[in-house]
Steps between C-alpha positions, in 0.01 A plus 500: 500500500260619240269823513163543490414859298143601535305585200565862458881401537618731807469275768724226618491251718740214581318157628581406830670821593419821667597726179266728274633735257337779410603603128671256260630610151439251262769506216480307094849531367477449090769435279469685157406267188733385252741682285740422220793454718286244723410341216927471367620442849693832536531717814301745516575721866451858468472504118158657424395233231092475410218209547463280178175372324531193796592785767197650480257220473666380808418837657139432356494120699671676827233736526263240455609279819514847709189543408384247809521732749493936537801714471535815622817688354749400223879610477786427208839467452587785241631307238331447226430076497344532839287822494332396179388158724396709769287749232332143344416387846343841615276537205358134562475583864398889500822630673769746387863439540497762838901516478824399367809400730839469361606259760245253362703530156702168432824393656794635331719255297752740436744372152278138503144733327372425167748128549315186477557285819776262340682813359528686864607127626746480268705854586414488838423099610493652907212675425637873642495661165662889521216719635279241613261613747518296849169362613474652817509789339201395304325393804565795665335733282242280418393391868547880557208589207224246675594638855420854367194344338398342783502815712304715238275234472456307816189330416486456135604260261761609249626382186897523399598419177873467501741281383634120522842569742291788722242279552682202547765723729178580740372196524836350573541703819165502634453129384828411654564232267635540082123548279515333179499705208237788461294384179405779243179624610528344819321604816633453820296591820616620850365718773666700817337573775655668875585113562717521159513315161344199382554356144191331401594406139703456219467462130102507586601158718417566886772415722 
């Protein structure tokens, strides 16, 4: 059943049922633009590699489509590719990157970083190369992030700009069904509320 969120965003109710919610965090998760190792196909994980040219005019065109509605905060992963996104998007939308979490860095890919796809296939064609992070894990910490969020900021809405596997680890769980794959520069949208999570889209594509 869908929602119905009032103008000023804090008040829920559900159609045909007896529930209101009083404070609903409303979340944009934002992959970082393009880098070079996009671009070549390699892995990139917890390797701190920079936005290209195309990075950060993606950046430019994210900030653009957030543009439609208010934010109220704005958090980074630390590394590098994805805090430069988050400092493009916050000068277009007059925010400051509040804070950095490590557990919204990348997955770890362990011996398979800086290998193009075919090349970690090729030593490894089960996919578990040496090292490699599992994506609970990823989940975990990630899910972990937005609940503190959430709690700091009950009624706001927050921007995350993250990574491809975090994002795509969250919105596995709370989806409950495998996301496609997080475009560069893609926004994804859910909220929480004391009645839980709701993914509301993906890739800028409502579900």
């Amino acid at each position: 059943m869908s929602p119905e969120i009032d103008v000023a965003g804090q008040v829920r109710r559900y159609p045909g049922l007896s529930i209101t919610v009083w404070w609903v965090t409303y979340f944009g998760l934002v992959r970082h633009g393009e880098t070079d190792w996009n671009l070549h196909g390699r892995l990139q994980g917890s390797s701190d590699i920079p936005l290209n040219v195309t990075g950060r005019g993606q950046a430019r065109e994210a900030a653009h489509r957030l543009a439609t509605r208010d934010w109220d905060q704005l958090v980074s992963s630390p590394l590098s590719r994805a805090y430069e996104t988050a400092t493009i998007i916050g000068t277009a939308l007059g925010l400051t990157v509040r804070e950095t979490y490590p557990e919204l860095a990348e997955r770890h890919y362990g011996a398979a970083e800086g290998l193009t796809d075919w090349e970690a296939y090729h030593q490894w064609p089960h996919g578990w190369y040496p090292g490699l992070e599992p994506r609970r894990s990823v989940a975990e910490r990630g899910l972990a992030v937005l609940d503190e969020l959430a709690k700091q900021y009950p009624d706001d809405a927050v921007l995350v700009v993250s990574h491809g596997g975090v994002i795509r680890a969250i919105l596995d769980v709370v989806h409950t069904r495998r996301s496609p794959r997080i475009l560069n520069a893609g926004v994804s949208t859910l909220t929480v509320d004391d009645q839980g999570w709701q993914v509301h889209s993906i890739n800028g594509v409502d579900v």
